[in-house]
N, C-alpha and C positions, 0 to 999 in steps of 0.2 A: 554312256559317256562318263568318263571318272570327275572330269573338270567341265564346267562348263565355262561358255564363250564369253566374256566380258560385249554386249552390245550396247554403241549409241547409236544413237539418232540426230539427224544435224536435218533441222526443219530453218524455215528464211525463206520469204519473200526474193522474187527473182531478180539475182546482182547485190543482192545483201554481202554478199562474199566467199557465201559458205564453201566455194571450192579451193578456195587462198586457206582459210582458217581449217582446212582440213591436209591439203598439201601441206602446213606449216606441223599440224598435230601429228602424219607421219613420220614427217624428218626427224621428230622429235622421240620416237618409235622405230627408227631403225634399230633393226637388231631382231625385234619380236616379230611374230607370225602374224602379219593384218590381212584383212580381208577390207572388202570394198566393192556396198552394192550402190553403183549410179544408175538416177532416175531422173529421165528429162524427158521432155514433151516431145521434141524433137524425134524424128526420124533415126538422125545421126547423132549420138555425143559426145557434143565441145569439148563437155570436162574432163569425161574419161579418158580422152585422150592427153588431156592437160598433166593428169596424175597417177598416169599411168610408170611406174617404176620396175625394174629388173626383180623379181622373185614375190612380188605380191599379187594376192589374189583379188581377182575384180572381175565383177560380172555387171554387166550394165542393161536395163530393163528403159526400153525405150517409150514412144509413142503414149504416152499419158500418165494417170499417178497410180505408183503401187496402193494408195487407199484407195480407190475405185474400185468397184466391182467390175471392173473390164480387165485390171491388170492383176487385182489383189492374189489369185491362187499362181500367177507366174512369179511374185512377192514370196509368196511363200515357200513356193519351190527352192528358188538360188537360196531363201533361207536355208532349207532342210540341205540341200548341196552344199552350202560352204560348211555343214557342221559336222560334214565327214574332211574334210581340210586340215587339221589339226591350229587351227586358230587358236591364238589368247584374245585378239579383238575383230570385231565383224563393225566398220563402221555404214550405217546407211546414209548417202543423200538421199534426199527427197529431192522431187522438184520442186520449183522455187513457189509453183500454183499447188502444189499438194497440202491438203488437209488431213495431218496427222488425228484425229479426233478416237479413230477406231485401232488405234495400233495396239491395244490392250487384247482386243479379238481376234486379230491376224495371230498372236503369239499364243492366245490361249490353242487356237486352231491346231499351230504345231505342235505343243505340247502336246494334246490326244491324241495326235499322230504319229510321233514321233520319241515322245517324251520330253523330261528337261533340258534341254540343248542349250540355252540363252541365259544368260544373266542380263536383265535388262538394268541400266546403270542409269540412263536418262536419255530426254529429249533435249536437245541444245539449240535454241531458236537465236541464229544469228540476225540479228536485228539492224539496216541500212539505216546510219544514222544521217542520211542526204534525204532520204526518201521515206522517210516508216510514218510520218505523221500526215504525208497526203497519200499513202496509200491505206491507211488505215479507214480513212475515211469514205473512201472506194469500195474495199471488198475485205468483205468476211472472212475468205483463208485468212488475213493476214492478223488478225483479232484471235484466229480459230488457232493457228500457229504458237500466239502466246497463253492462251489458257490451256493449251493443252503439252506445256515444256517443264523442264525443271532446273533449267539455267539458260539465262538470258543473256546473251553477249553484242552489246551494241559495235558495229561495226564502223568506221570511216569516219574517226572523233577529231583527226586532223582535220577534218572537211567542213566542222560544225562548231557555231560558236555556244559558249557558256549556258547560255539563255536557252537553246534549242535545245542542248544534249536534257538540262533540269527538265523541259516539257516534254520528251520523249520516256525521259523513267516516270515521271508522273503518268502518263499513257498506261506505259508497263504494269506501273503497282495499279491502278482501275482496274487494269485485266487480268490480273493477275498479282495478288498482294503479299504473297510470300516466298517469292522466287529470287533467291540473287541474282544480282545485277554487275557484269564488268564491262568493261569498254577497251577496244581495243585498237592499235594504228595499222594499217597495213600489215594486216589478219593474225598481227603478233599477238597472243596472251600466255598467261603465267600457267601451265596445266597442269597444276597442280588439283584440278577437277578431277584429272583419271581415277585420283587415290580419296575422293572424297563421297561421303553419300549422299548423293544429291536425291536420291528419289524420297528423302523424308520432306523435301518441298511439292510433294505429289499433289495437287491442288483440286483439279478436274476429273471427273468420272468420265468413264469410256461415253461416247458417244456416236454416233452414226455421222459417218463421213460429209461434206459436203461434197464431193467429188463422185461425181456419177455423168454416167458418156452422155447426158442430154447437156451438160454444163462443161465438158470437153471446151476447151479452146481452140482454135484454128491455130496449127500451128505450120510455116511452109519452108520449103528448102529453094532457096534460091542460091545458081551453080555458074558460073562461068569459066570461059579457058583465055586466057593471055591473061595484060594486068591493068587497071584501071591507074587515074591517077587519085590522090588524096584526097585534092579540095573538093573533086569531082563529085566522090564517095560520101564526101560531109553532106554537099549539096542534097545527096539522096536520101539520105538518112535523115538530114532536117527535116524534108518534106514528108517523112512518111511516120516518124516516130512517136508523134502524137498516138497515129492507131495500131501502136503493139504498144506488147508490157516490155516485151524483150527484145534486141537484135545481139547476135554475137555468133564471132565464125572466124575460120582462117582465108584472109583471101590476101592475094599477089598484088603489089602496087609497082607502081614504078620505081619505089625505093625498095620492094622485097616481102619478102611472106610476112603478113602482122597477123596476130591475134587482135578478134576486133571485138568491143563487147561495148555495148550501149543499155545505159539505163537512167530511166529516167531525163534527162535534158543533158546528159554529158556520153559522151564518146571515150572511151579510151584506147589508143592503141601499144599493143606491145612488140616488141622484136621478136621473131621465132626465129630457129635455125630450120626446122622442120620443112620439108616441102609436099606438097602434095598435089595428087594427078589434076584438081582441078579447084579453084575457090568456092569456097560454099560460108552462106550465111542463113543462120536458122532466126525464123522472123513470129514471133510467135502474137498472132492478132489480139486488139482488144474489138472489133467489130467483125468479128469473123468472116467467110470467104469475102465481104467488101470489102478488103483491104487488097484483090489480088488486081484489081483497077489501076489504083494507082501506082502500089508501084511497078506496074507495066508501063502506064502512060510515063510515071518519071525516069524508069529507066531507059526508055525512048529517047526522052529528049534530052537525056544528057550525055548518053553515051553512045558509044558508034558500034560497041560491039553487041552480041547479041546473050541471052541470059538464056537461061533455062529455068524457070516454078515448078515445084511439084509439089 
């Protein structure tokens, strides 16, 4: 290969934003040859379908993290595939639960195999400035996420006062003390990162994944046909959202197809034009298959039609 691929990495905690701050980074790149590999836990995915555009290339790697040794040589593969594409950038999501720590090995990997294909440019850890300080405290990806990036973009600063946003970079610089830091509103930032070299803030040595299928999370697809109503749908999601990290999905209301995505103690929904054969929300547990109880029992008793889990 005469040129190699310009690659990032957009690593973040799940509902940090990283698929807004990427949709926003294409638009901003129309015209050049992008690629796009999405990674979610999920069966089916939300995002990919979220940012999916006319002539770009995207390949989506479901069912757990490309650093795990359950999905890592499928990782590797859509790598070595998109590098016959004639790409200038290959960007990766991860999932929001993946632990980047070993993505130095997965590339050395291809390079023996392959040769140099990749310019690796940095990792990007979009950082949920609602949620990053109690989830920090919870779990290690999210720790594991910042020492191992080379530009930190705190996300949803409209959402956060003063006080919060100074105890969040103090968070950052502990874990990480020589990474720049921006902050952005509604997945907006200045990217003028593409043209900068960020991997001289390379901080972390490769390390061995935390993501291994005995620490897999329960992740389920819940599906129906007709359309529920709203409040109804709040009702349900109250009840069960303590025990997932994540809920988001396209489902039919009585007012029409929303994109629905929950994180943390807030709901959002948006308008789609899109329609599809049937609603689906991806529910990803924090107490694994005991989460598939309740929401059976609550969608029982709130609703009259019938669901489908898998």
């Amino acid at each position: 290969m005469d040129k190699k691929i310009n690659l990032y990495l957009l690593t973040g905690f799940l509902g940090s934003g990283k698929t807004t701050f990427l949709t926003n980074i294409l638009e901003d790149l129309s015209g050049e040859k992008v690629g796009v590999i999405m990674n979610e836990f999920g069966r089916i995915s939300i995002d990919g379908e979220i940012i999916k555009k006319e002539g770009m290339e995207i390949v989506e790697i479901n069912r757990g993290s490309i650093f795990c040794s359950c999905l890592k040589l499928s990782f590797a593969h859509a790598m070595i595939e998109m590098a016959d594409r004639d790409l200038k950038y290959l960007f990766v999501e991860s999932s929001g639960l993946a632990d980047p720590s070993n993505i130095g090995e997965i590339l050395e990997g291809i390079k023996a195999v392959k040769g140099d294909l990749y310019d690796y440019k940095a990792a990007i850890c979009v950082v949920d400035g609602v949620n990053f300080l109690e989830q920090l405290e919870d779990l290690e990806t999210v720790e594991r996420q910042i020492k191992h990036c080379h530009l930190a973009v705190i996300s949803k600063v409209d959402l956060i006062d003063e006080e919060r946003l100074i105890n969040i970079i103090s968070k950052i610089k502990e874990i990480n003390p020589i990474i720049p830091i921006e902050t952005m509103e509604f997945g907006r930032l200045d990217y003028n990162f593409l043209h900068e070299d960020l991997m001289k803030y390379n901080w972390a040595e490769n390390e061995d994944s935390t993501n291994v299928p005995e620490t897999k999370p329960k992740t389920l697809m819940l599906t129906y046909d007709g359309e529920i109503k709203k409040d109804d749908l709040i009702k349900f999601i109250d009840r069960i959202k303590s025990d997932a990290y994540r809920l988001k999905g396209f489902l039919k209301l009585e007012d029409g197809w929303k994109q629905v995505d929950v994180v943390g103690k807030r709901i959002d929904f948006k308008t789609i034009d899109e329609k599809y054969e049937n609603s689906q929300l991806v529910i990803i547990s924090k107490i694994g298959p005991h989460i598939i109880r309740p929401i059976a029992n609550n969608w029982n008793e709130i609703f009259d039609i019938e669901m489908k889990l898998r």
